[in-house]
C-alpha positions as CSV (number, residue, x, y, z in Angstrom):
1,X,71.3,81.2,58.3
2,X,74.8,79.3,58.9
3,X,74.3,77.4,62.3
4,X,77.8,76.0,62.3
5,X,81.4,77.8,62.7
6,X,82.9,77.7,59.3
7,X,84.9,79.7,56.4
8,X,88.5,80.8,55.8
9,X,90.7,80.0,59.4
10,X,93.7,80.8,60.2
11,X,95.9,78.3,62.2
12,X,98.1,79.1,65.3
13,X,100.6,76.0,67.4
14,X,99.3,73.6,70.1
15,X,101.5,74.6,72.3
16,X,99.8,78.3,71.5
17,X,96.5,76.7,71.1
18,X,97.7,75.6,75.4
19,X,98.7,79.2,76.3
20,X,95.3,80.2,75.0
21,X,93.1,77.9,76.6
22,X,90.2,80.4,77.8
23,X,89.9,81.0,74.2
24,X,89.4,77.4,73.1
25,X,86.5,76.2,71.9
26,X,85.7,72.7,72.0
27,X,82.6,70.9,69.8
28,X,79.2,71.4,71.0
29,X,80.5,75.2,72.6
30,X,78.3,78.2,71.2
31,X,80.4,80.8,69.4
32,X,79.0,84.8,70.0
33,X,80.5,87.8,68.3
34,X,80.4,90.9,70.6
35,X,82.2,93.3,68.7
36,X,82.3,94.4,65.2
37,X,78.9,91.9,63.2
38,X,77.1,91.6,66.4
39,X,74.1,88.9,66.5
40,X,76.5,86.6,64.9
41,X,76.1,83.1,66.5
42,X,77.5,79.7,65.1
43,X,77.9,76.1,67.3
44,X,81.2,74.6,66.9
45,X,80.7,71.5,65.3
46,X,81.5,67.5,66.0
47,X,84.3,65.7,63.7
48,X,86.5,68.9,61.7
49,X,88.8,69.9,64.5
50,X,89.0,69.1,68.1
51,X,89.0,72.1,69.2
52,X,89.2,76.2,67.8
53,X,90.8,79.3,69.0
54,X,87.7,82.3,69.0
55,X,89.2,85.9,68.5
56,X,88.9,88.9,71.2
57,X,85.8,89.9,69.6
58,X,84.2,86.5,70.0
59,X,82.6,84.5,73.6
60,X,81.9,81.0,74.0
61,X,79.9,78.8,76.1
62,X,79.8,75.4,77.1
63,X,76.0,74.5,78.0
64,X,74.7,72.5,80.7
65,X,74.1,69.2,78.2
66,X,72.3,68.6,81.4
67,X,69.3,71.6,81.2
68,X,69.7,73.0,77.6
69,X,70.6,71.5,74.7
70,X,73.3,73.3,72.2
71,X,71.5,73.6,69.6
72,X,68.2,74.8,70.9
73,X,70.2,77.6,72.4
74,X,71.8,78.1,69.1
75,X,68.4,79.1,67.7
76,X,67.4,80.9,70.1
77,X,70.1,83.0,70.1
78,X,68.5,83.4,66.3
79,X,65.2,83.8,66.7
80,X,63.8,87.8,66.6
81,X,63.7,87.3,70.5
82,X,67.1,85.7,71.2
83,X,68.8,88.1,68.9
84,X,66.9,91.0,71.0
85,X,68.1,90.4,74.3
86,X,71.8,89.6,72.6
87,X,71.5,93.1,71.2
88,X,69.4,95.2,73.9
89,X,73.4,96.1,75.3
90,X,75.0,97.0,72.3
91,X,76.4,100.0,71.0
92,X,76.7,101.6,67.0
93,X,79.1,104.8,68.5
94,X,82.4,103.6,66.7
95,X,83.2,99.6,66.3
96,X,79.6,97.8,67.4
97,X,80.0,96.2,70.4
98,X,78.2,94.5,73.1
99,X,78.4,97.0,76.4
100,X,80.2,94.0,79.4
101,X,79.6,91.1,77.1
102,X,80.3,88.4,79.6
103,X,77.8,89.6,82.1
104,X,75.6,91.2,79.7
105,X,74.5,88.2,77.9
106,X,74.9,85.7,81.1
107,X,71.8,87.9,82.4
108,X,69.8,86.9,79.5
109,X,66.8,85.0,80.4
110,X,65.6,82.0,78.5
111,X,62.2,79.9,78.6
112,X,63.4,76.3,78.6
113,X,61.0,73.6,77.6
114,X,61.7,70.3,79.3
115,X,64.7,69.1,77.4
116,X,63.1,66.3,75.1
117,X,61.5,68.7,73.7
118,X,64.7,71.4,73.7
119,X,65.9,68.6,71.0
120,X,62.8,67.8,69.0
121,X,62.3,71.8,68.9
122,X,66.5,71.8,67.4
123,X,66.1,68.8,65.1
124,X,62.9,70.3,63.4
125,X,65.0,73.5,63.0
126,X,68.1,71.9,61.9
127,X,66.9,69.3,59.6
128,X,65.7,72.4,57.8
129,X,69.6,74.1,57.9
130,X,70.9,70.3,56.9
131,X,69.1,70.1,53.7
132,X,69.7,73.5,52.7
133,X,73.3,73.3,53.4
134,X,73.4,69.7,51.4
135,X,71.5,71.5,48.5
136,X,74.2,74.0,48.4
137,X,76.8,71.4,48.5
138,X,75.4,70.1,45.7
139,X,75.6,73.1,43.6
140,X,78.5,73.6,44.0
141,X,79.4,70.7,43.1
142,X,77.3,70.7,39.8
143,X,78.7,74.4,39.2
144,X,82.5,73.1,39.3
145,X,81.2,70.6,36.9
146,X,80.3,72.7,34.4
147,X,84.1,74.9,35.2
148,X,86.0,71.9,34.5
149,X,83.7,71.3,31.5
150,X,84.8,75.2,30.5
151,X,88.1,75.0,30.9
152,X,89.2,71.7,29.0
153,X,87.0,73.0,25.8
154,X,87.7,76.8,25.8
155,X,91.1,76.7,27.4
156,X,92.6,73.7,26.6
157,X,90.8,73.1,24.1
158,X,90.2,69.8,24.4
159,X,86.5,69.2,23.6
160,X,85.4,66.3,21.8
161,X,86.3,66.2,17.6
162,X,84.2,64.0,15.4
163,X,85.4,60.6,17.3
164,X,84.9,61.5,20.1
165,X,88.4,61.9,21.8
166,X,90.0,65.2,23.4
167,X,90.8,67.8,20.3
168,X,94.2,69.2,21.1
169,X,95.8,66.5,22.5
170,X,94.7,64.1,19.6
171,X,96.1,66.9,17.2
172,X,93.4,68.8,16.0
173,X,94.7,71.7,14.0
174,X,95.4,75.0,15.7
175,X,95.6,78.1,13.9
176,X,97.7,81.6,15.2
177,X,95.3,84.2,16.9
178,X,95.8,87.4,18.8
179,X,95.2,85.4,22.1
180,X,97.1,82.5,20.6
181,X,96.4,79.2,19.4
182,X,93.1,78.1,19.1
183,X,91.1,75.2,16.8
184,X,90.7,76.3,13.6
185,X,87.2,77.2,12.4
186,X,87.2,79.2,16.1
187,X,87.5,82.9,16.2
188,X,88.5,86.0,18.5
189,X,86.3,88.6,18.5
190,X,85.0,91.3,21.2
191,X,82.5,90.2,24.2
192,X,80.2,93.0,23.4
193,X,80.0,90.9,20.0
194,X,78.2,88.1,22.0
195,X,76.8,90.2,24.8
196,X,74.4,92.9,25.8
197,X,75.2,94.5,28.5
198,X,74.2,98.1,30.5
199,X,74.7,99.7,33.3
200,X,71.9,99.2,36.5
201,X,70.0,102.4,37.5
202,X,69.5,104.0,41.1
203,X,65.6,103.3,42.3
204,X,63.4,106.1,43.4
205,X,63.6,104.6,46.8
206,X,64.3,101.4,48.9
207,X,64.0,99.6,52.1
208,X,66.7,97.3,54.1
209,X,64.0,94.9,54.4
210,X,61.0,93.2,52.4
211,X,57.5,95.1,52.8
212,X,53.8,94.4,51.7
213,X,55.1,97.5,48.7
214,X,58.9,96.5,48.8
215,X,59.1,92.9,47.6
216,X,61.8,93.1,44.8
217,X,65.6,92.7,45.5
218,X,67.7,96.0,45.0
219,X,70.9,94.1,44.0
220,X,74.4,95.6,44.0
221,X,77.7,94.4,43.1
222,X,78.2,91.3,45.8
223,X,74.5,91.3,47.2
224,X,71.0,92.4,48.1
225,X,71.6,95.8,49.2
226,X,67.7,96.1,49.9
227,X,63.9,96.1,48.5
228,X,62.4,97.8,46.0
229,X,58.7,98.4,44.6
230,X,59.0,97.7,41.0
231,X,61.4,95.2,38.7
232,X,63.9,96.0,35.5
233,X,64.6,92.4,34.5
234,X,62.9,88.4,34.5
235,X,65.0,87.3,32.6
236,X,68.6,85.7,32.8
237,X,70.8,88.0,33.3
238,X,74.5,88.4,35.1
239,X,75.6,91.1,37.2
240,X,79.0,92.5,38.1
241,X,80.3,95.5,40.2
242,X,80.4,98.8,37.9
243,X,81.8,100.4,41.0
244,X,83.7,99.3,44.3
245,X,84.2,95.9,44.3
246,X,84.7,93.7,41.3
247,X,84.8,90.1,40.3
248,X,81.9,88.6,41.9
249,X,79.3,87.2,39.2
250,X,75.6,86.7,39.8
251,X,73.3,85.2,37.9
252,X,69.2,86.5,37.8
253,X,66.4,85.0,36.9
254,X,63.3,86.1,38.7
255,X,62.3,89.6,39.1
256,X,64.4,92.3,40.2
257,X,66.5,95.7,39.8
258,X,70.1,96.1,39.5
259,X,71.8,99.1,41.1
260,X,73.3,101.9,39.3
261,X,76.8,100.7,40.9
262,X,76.5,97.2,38.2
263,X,76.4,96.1,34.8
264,X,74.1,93.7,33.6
265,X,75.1,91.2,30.7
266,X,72.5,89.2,28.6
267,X,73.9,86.7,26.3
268,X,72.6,83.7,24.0
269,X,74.7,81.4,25.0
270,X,74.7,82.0,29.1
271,X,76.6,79.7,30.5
272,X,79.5,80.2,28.4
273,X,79.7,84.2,29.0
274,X,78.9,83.3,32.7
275,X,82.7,81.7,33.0
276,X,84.0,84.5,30.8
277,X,83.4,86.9,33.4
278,X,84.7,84.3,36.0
279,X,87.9,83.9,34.3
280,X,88.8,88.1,33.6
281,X,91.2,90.1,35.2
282,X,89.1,93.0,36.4
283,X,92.2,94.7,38.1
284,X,93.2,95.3,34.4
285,X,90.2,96.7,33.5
286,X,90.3,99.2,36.9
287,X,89.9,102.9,35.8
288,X,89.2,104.6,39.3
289,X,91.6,106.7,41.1
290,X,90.3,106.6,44.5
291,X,87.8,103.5,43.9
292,X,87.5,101.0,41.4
293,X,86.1,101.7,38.3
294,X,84.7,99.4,35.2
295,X,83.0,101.2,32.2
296,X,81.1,99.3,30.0
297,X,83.1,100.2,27.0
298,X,86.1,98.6,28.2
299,X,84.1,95.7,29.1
300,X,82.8,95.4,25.9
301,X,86.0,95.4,23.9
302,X,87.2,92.8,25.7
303,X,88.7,90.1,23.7
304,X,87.2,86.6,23.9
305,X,87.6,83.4,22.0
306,X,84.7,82.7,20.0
307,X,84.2,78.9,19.1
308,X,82.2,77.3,16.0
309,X,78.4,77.0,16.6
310,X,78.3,73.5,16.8
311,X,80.9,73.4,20.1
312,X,78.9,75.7,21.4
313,X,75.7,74.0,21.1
314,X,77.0,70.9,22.8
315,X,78.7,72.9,25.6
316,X,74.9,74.7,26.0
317,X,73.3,70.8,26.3
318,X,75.5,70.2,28.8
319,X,75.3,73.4,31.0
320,X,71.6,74.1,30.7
321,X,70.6,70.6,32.6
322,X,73.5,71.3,34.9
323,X,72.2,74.9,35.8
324,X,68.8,73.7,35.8
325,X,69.5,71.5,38.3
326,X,71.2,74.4,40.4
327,X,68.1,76.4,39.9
328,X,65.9,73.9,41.4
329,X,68.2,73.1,44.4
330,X,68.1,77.5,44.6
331,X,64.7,77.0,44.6
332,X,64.3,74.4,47.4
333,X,66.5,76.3,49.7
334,X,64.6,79.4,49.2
335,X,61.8,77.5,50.5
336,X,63.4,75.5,53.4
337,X,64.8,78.9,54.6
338,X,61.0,80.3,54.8
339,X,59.7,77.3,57.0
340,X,62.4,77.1,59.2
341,X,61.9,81.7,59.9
342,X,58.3,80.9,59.9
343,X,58.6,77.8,62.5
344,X,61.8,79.7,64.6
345,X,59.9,82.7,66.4
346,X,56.3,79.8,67.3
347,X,58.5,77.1,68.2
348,X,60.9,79.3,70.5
349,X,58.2,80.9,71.9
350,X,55.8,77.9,72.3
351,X,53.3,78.9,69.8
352,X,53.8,75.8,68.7
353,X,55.0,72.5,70.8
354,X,57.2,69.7,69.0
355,X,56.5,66.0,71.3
356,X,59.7,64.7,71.6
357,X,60.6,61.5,69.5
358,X,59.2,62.6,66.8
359,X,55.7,62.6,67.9
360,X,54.5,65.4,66.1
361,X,53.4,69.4,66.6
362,X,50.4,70.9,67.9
363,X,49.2,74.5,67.7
């Protein structure tokens, strides 16, 4: 759930920033998309930028710091309810859109608790979103770790020798390959000689949500694309796009079942195949005509450097606690993210109360 405006921008002038002004955003403002992924709703946030330019399909508003605090409106606006009467107006015919947006979502009517408690209500809820968005910091943090830690052994090949010190640049011996120079002892060979890998399957049926029967995630090629009943894999295992769109690599571990639009890949040495797939060119590997196409043949005979066991073994050490780490912060967030949906729709509703300076919650 992101709370805060964020991503790729794009940047315009001041001076067009100044002809634009209705449009400007300033920090504490709450961003709504009305057309195109409605129930979108981020709060602009303190210290990045003085101020941001929304798009035609997006409103702002500048609350009353006075009667509502920001971010209590900012979950409501996310709570089952808020995103209800956000949505009640809107229509699918065409580009989705929210039918007189201005008006329509002026009208909306809002419960306020006395405003202590708007901002004990939005610091339980957002010290929830602050730790899962430091967790996921962290990870990726630890992940480009371990992609610096790729690159200088398997591309530059400068992994420690026998003292110690960076191989190629303290000139270890190189030997001529078919993907060029690499230590000698190392090897090319094909990454379906280090891999399994298959194509997913279509389920008997799914839902676009979790059910009591529909609990396992229905992956596809970027995401969950819905729930299923029963599981192929628990195990680690990475998945690409077989068809559509290509390039994005996730990595499995618990229960679920891959779509018949991926490939799955199970390796040994998992970490190591894992920036493989990061670093190839799928655009080379394109076979469709009309959309994009991998086979798992061609995915197979792909060429890969192959290092001596012992390499690999210390890259694995190092990886495995890294990823570990990952998996835990996963973990943690996964968790977070239930107690803050569970507490959303009681504490926006008043199911359950949150005294002010942190006095505690009563049911």
């Amino acid at each position: 759930m992101e709370s805060f405006v964020g991503g790729v921008f794009s940047y315009v002038s001041e001076e067009k920033a100044d002809s634009l002004n209705r449009s400007v955003a300033y920090p504490g403002d709450v961003i709504i998309t009305h057309r195109g992924t409605l129930g979108q709703v981020s709060l602009v946030p303190n210290g990045k930028y003085p101020r941001y330019v929304t798009s035609q399909s997006q409103l702002r508003f500048t609350p009353d710091s006075k009667k509502i605090d920001a971010k209590f409106l900012l979950y409501f606006f996310k709570s089952r309810n808020g995103q209800y009467e956000l949505l009640m107006n809107s229509s699918q015919v065409g580009v989705p859109a929210i039918a007189t947006p201005t008006k329509s979502i002026k009208s909306i009517s809002i419960t306020l608790p006395p405003l202590p408690e708007q901002k004990a209500i939005a610091a339980v809820l957002s010290a929830c979103d602050d730790k899962i968005e430091l967790l996921r910091e962290q990870n990726q943090t630890l992940e480009a770790i371990a992609q610096t830690i790729f690159k200088e052994w398997f591309v530059n090949f400068n992994f420690p020798d026998k003292n110690g010190k960076p191989y190629r640049d303290n000139g270890g011996e190189m030997v001529d390959s078919e993907l060029g120079e690499i230590p000698k002892g190392w090897r090319v060979g094909k990454l379906g000689d280090i891999t399994s890998i298959s194509s997913g399957k279509r389920p008997k049926n799914s839902q676009p949500n979790q059910t009591t029967t529909h609990q396992i995630p229905l992956i596809g090629a970027t995401k969950i694309m819905g729930y299923v009943e029963d599981y192929l894999y628990e195990e680690n295992i990475l998945i690409i796009g077989r068809v559509g769109t290509h390039g994005q690599i996730q990595r499995f571990y618990t229960k679920i079942w891959p779509s018949d639009n991926t490939l799955v890949i199970k390796a040994n040495d998992f970490d190591y195949v894992y920036f493989i797939l990061k670093s190839i060119d799928y655009e080379i590997m394109n076979r469709g005509a009309v959309q994009a196409l991998i086979t798992q043949t061609d995915l197979k005979n792909y060429l890969v450097i192959i290092p001596d066991n012992k390499t690999m073994n210390k890259f694995n050490a190092i990886t495995i606690s890294l990823f570990k780490k990952i998996k835990n912060n996963t973990l943690q967030t996964q968790t977070l993210a239930q107690i803050r949906d569970t507490l959303l729709p009681k504490l926006m509703s008043g199911e359950l109360r949150v005294a002010p300076y942190g006095g505690g919650a009563d049911l």
